[in-house]
PDB file of N, CA, C and O in Angstrom:
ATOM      1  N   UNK A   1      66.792 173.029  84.851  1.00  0.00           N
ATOM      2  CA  UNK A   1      67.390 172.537  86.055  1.00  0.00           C
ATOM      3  C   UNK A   1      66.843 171.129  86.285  1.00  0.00           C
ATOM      4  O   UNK A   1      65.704 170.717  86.066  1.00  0.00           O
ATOM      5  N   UNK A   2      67.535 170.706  86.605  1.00  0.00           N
ATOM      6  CA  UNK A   2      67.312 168.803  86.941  1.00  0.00           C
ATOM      7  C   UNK A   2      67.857 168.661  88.403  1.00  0.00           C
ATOM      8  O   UNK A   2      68.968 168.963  88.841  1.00  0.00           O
ATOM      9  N   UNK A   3      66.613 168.040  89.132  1.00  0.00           N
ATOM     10  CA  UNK A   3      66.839 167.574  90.668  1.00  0.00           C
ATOM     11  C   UNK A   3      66.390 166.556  90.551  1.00  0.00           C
ATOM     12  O   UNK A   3      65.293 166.212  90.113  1.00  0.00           O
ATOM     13  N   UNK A   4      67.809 165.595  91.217  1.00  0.00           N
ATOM     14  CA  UNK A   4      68.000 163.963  91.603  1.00  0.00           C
ATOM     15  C   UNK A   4      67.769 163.646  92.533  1.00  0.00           C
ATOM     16  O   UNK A   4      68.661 163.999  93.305  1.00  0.00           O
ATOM     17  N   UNK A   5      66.425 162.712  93.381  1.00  0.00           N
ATOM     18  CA  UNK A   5      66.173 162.765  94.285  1.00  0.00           C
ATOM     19  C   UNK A   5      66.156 160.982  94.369  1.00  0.00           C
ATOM     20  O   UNK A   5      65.573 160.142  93.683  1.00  0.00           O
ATOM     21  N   UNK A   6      67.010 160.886  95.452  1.00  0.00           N
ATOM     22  CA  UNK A   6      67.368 159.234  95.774  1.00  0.00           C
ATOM     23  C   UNK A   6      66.708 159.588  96.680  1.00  0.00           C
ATOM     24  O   UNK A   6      66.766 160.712  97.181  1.00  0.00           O
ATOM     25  N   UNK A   7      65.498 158.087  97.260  1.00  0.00           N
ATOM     26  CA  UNK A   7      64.523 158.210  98.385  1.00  0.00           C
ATOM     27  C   UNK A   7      64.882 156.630  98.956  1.00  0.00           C
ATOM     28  O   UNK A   7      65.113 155.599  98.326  1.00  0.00           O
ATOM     29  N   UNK A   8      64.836 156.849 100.147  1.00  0.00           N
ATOM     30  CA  UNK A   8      65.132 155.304 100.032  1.00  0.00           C
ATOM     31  C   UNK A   8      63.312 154.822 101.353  1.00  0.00           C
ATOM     32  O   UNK A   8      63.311 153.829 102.080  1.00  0.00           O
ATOM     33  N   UNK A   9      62.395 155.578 101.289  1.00  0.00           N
ATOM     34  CA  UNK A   9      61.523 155.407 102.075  1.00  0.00           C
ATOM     35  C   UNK A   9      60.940 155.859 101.073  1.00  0.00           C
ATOM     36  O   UNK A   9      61.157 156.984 100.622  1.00  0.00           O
ATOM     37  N   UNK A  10      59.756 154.669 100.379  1.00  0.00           N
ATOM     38  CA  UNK A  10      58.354 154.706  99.462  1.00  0.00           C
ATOM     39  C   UNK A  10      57.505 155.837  99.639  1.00  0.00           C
ATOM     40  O   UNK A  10      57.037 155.928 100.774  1.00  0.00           O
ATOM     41  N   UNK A  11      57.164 156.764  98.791  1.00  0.00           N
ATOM     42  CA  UNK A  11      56.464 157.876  98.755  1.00  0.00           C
ATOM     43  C   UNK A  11      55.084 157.762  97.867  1.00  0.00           C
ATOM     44  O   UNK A  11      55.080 157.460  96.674  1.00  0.00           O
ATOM     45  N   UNK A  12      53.913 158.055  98.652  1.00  0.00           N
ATOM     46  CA  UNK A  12      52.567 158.044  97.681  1.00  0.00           C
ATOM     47  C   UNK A  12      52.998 159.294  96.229  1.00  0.00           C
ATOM     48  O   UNK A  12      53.958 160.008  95.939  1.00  0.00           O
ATOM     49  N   UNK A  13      52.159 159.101  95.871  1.00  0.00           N
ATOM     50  CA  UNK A  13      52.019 159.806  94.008  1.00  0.00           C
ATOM     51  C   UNK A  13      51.760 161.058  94.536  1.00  0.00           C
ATOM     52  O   UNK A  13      52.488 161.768  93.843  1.00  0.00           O
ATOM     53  N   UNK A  14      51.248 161.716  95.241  1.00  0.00           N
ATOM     54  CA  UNK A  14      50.544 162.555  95.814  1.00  0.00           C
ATOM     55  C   UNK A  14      51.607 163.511  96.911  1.00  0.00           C
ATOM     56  O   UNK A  14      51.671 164.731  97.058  1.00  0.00           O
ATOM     57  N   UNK A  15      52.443 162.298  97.638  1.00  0.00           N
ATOM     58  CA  UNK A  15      53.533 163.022  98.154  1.00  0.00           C
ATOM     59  C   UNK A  15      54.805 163.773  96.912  1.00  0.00           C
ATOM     60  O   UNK A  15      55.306 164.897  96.911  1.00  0.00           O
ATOM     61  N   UNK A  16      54.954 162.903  96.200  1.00  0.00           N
ATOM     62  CA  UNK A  16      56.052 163.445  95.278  1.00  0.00           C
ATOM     63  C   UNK A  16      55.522 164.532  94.295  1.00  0.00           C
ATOM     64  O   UNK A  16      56.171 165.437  93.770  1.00  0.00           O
ATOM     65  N   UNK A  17      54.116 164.223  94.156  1.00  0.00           N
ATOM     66  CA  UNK A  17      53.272 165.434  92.858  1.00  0.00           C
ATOM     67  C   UNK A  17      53.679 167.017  94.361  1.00  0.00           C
ATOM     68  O   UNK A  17      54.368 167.950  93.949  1.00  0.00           O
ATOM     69  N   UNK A  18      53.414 167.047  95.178  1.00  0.00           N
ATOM     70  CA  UNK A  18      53.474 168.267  96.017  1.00  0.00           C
ATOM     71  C   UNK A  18      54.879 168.860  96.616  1.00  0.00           C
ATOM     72  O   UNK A  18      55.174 169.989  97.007  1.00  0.00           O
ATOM     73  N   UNK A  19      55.675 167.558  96.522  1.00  0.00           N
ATOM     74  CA  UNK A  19      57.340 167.872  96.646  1.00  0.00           C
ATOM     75  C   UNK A  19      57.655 168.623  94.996  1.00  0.00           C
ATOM     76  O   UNK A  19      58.583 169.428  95.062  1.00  0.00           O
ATOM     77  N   UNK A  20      57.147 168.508  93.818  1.00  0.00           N
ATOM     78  CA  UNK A  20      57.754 168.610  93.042  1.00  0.00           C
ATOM     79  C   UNK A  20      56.982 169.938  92.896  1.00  0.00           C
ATOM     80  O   UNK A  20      57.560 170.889  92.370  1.00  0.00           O
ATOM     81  N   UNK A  21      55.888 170.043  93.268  1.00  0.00           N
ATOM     82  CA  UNK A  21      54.760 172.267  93.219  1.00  0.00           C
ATOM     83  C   UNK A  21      55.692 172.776  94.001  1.00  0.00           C
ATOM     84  O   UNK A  21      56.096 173.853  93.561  1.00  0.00           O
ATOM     85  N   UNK A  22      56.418 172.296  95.409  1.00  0.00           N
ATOM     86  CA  UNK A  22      56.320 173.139  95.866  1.00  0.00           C
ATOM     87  C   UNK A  22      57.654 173.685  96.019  1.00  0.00           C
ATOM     88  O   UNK A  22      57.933 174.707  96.647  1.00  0.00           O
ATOM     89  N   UNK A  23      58.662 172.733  95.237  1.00  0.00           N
ATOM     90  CA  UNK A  23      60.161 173.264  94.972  1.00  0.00           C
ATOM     91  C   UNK A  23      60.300 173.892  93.748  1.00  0.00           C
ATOM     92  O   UNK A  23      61.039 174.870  93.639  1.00  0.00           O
ATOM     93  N   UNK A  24      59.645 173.422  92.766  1.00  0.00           N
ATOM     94  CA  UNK A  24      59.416 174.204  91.768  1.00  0.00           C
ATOM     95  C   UNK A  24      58.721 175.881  91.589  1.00  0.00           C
ATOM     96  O   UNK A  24      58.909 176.678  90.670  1.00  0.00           O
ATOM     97  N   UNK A  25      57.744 176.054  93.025  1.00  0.00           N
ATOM     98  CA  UNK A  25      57.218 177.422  93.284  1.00  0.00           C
ATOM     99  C   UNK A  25      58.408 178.242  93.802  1.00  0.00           C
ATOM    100  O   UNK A  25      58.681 179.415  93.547  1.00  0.00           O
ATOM    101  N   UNK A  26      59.179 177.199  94.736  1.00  0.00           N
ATOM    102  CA  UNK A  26      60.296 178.028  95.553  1.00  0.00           C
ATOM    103  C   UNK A  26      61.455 178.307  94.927  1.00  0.00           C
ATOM    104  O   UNK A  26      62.038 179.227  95.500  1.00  0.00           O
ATOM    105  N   UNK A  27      62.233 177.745  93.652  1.00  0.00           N
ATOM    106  CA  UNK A  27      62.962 178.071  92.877  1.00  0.00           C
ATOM    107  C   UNK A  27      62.183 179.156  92.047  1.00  0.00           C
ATOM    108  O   UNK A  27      62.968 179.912  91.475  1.00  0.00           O
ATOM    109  N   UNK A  28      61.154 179.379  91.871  1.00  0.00           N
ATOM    110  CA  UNK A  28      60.673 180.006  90.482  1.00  0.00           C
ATOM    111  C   UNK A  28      60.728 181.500  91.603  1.00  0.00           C
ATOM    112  O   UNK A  28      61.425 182.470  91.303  1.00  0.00           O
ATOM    113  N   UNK A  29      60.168 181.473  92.451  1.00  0.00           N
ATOM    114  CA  UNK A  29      59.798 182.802  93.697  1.00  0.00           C
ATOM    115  C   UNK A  29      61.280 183.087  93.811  1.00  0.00           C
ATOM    116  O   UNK A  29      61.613 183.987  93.040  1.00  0.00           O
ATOM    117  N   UNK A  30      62.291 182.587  94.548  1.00  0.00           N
ATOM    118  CA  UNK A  30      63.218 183.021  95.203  1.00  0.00           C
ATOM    119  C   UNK A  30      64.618 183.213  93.952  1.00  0.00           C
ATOM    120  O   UNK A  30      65.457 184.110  93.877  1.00  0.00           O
ATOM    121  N   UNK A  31      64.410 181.879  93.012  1.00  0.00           N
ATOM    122  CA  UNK A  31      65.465 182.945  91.821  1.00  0.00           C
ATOM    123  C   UNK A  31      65.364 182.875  90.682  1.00  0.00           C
ATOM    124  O   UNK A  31      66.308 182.699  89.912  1.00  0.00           O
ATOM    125  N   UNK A  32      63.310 183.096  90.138  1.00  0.00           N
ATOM    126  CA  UNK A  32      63.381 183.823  89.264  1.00  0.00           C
ATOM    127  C   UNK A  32      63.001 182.531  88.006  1.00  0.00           C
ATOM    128  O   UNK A  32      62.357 182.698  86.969  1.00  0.00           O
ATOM    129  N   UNK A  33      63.565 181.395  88.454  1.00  0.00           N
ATOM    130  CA  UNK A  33      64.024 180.189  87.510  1.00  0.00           C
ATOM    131  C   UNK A  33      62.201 179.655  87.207  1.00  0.00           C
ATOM    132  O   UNK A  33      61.257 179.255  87.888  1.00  0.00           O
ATOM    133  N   UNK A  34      62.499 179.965  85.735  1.00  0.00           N
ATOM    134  CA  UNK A  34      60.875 179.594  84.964  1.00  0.00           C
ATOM    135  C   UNK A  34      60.553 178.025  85.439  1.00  0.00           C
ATOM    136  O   UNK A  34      61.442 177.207  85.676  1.00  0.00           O
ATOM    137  N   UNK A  35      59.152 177.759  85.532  1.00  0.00           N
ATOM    138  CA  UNK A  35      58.656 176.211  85.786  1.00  0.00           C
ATOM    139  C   UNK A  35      59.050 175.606  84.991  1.00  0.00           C
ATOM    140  O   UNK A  35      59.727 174.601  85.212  1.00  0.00           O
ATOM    141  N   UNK A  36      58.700 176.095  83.628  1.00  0.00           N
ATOM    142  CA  UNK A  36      58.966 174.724  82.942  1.00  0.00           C
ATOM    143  C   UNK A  36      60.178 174.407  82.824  1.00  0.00           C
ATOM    144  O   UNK A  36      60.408 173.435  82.105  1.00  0.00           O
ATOM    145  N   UNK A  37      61.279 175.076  83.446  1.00  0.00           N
ATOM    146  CA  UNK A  37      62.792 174.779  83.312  1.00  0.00           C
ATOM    147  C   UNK A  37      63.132 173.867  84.531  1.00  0.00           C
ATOM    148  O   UNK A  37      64.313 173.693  84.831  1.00  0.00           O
ATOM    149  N   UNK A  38      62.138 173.287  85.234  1.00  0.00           N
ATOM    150  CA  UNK A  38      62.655 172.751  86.562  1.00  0.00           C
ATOM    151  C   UNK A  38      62.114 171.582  86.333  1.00  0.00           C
ATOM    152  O   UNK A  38      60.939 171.491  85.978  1.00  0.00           O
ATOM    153  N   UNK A  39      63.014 170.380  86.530  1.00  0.00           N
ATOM    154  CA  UNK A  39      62.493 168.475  85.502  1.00  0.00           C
ATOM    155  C   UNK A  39      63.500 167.838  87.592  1.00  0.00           C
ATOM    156  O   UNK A  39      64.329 168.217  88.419  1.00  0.00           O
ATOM    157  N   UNK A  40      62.599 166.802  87.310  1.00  0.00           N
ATOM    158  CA  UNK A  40      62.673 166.137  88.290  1.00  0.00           C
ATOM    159  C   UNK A  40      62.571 164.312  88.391  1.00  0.00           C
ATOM    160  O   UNK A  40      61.553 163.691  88.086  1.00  0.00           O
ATOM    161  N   UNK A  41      63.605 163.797  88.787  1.00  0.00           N
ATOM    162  CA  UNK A  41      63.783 162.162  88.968  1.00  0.00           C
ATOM    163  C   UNK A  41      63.999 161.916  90.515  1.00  0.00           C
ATOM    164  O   UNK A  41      64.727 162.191  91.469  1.00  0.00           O
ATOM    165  N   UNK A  42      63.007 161.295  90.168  1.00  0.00           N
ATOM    166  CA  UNK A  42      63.113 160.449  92.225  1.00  0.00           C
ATOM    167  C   UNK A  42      63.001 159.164  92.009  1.00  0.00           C
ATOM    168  O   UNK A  42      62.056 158.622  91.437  1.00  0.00           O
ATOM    169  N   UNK A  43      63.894 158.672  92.428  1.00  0.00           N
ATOM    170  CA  UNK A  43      64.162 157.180  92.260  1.00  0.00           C
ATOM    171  C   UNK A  43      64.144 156.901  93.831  1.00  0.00           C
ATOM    172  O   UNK A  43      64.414 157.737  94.693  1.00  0.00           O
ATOM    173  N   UNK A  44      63.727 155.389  94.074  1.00  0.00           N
ATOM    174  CA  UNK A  44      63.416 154.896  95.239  1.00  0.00           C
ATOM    175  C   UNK A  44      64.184 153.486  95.412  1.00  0.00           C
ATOM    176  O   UNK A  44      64.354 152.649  94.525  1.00  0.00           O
ATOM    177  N   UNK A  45      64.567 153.421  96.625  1.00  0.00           N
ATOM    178  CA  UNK A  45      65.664 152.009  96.823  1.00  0.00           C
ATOM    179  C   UNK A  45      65.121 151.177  97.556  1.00  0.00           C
ATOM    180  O   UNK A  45      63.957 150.856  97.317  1.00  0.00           O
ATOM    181  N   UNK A  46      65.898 150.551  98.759  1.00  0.00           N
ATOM    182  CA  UNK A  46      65.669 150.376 100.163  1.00  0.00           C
ATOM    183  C   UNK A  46      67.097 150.596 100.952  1.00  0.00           C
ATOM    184  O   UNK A  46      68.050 151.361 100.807  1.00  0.00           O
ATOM    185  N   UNK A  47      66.843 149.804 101.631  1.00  0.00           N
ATOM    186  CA  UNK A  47      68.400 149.865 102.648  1.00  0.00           C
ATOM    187  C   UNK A  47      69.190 149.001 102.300  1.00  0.00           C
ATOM    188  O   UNK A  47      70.238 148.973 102.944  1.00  0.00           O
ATOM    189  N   UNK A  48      69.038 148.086 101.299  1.00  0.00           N
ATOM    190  CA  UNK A  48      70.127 147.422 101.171  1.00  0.00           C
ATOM    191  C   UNK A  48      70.877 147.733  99.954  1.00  0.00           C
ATOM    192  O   UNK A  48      71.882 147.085  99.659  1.00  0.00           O
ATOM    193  N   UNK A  49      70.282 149.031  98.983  1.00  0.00           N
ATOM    194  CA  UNK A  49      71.348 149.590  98.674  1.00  0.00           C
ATOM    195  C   UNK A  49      72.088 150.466  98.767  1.00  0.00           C
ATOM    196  O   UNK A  49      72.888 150.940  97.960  1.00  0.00           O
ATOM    197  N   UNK A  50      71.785 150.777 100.012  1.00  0.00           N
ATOM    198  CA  UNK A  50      72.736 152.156 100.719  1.00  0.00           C
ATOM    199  C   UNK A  50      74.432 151.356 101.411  1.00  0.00           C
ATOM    200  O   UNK A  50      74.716 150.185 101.662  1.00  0.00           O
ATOM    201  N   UNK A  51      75.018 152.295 101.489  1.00  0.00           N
ATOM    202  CA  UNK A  51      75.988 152.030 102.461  1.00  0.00           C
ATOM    203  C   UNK A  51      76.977 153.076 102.759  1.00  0.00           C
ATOM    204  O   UNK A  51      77.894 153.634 102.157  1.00  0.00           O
ATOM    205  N   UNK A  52      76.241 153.142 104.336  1.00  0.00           N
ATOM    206  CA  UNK A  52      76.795 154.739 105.193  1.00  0.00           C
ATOM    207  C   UNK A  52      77.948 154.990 105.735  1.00  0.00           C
ATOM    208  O   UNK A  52      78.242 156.017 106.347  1.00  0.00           O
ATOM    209  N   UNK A  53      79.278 153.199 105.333  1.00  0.00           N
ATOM    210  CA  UNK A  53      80.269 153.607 105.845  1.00  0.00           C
ATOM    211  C   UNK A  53      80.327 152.088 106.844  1.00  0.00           C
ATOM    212  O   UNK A  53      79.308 151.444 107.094  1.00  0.00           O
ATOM    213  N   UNK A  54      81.653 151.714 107.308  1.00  0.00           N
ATOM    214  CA  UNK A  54      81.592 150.310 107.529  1.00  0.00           C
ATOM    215  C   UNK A  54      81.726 149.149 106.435  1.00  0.00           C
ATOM    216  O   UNK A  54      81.586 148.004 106.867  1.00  0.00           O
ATOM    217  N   UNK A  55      81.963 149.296 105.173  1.00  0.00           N
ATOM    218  CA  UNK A  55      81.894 148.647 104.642  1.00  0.00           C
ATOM    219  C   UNK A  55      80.476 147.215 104.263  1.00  0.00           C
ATOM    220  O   UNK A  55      80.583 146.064 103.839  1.00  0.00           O
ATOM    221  N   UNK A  56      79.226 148.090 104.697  1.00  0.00           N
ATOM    222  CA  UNK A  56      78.500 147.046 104.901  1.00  0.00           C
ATOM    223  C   UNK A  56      77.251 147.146 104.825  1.00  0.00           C
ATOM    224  O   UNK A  56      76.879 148.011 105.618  1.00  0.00           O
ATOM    225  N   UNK A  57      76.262 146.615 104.170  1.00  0.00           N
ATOM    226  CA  UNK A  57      74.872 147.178 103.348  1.00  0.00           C
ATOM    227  C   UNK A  57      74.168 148.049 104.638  1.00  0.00           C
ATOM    228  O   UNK A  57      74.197 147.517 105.748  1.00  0.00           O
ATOM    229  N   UNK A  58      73.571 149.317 104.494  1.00  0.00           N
ATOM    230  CA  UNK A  58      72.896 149.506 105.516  1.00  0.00           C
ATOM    231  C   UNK A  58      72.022 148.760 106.700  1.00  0.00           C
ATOM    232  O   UNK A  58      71.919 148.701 107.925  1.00  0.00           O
ATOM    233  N   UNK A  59      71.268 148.049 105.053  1.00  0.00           N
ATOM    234  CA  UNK A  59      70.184 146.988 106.106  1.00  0.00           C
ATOM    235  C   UNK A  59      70.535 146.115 106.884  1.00  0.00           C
ATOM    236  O   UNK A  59      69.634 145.518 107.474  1.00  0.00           O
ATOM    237  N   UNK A  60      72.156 145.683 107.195  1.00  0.00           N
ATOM    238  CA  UNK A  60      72.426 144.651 107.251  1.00  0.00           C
ATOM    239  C   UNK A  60      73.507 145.507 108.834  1.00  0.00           C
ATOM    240  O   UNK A  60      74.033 144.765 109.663  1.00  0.00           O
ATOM    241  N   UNK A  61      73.593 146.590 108.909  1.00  0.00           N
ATOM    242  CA  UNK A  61      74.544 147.198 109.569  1.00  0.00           C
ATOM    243  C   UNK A  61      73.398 147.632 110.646  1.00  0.00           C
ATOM    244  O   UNK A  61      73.688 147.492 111.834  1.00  0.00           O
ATOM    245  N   UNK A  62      72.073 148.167 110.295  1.00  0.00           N
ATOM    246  CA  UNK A  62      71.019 148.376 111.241  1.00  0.00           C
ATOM    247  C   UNK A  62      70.583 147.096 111.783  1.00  0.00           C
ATOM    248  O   UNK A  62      70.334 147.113 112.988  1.00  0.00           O
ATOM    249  N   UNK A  63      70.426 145.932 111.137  1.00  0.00           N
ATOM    250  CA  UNK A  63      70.409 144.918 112.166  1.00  0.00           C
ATOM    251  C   UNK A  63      71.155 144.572 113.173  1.00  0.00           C
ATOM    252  O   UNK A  63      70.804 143.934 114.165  1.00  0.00           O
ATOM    253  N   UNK A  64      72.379 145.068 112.876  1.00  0.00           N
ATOM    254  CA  UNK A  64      73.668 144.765 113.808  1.00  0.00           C
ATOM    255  C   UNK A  64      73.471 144.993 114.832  1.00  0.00           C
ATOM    256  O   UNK A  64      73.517 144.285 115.839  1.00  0.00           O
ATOM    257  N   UNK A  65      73.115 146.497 114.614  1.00  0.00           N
ATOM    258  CA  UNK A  65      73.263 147.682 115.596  1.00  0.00           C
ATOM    259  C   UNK A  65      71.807 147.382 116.431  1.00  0.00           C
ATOM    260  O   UNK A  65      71.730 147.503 117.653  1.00  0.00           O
ATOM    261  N   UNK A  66      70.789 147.014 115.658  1.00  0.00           N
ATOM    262  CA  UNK A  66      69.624 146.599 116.831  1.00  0.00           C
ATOM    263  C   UNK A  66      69.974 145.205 117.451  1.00  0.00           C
ATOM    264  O   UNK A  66      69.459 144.786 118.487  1.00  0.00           O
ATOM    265  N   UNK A  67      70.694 144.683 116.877  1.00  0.00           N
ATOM    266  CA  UNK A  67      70.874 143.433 118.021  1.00  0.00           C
ATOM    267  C   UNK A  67      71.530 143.586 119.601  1.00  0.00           C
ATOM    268  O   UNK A  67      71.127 142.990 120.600  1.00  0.00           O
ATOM    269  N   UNK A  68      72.875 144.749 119.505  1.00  0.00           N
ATOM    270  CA  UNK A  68      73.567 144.846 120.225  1.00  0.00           C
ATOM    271  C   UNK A  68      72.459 145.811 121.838  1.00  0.00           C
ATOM    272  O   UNK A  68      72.836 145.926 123.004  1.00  0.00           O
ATOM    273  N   UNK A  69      71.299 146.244 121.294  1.00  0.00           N
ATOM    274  CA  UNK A  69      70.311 146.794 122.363  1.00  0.00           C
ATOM    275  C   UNK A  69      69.463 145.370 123.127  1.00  0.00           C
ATOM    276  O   UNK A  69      68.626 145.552 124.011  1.00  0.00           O
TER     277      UNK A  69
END
């Protein structure tokens, strides 16, 4: 099994080593699915390569939106 994990908020080594025990315990407990069959990619962005709609980079759409406050 392969889980794709797009992050777009920087994670210590330490956060992702315990995201990856502890989904890997919970797939293996709840169905059975062996560890070593569970592989994992987390890739990390920012906001300016997202886009939630609007036609328009996130980072650039949250500035908008904080200006108008």
């Amino acid at each position: 099994m392969l889980l794709y994990i797009t992050s777009g908020k920087p994670r210590t080594a330490q956060q992702k080593s315990y995201l990856m025990q502890h989904v890997t315990a919970q797939l293996h407990q709840e169905f059975n699915i062996p560890e070593q069959d569970v592989m994992f990619v987390i890739v990390q962005n920012s906001a300016e390569d997202w886009c939630f709609g609007h036609a328009q980079r996130a980072d650039l759409y949250l500035k908008m939106l904080a200006s108008k406050q």
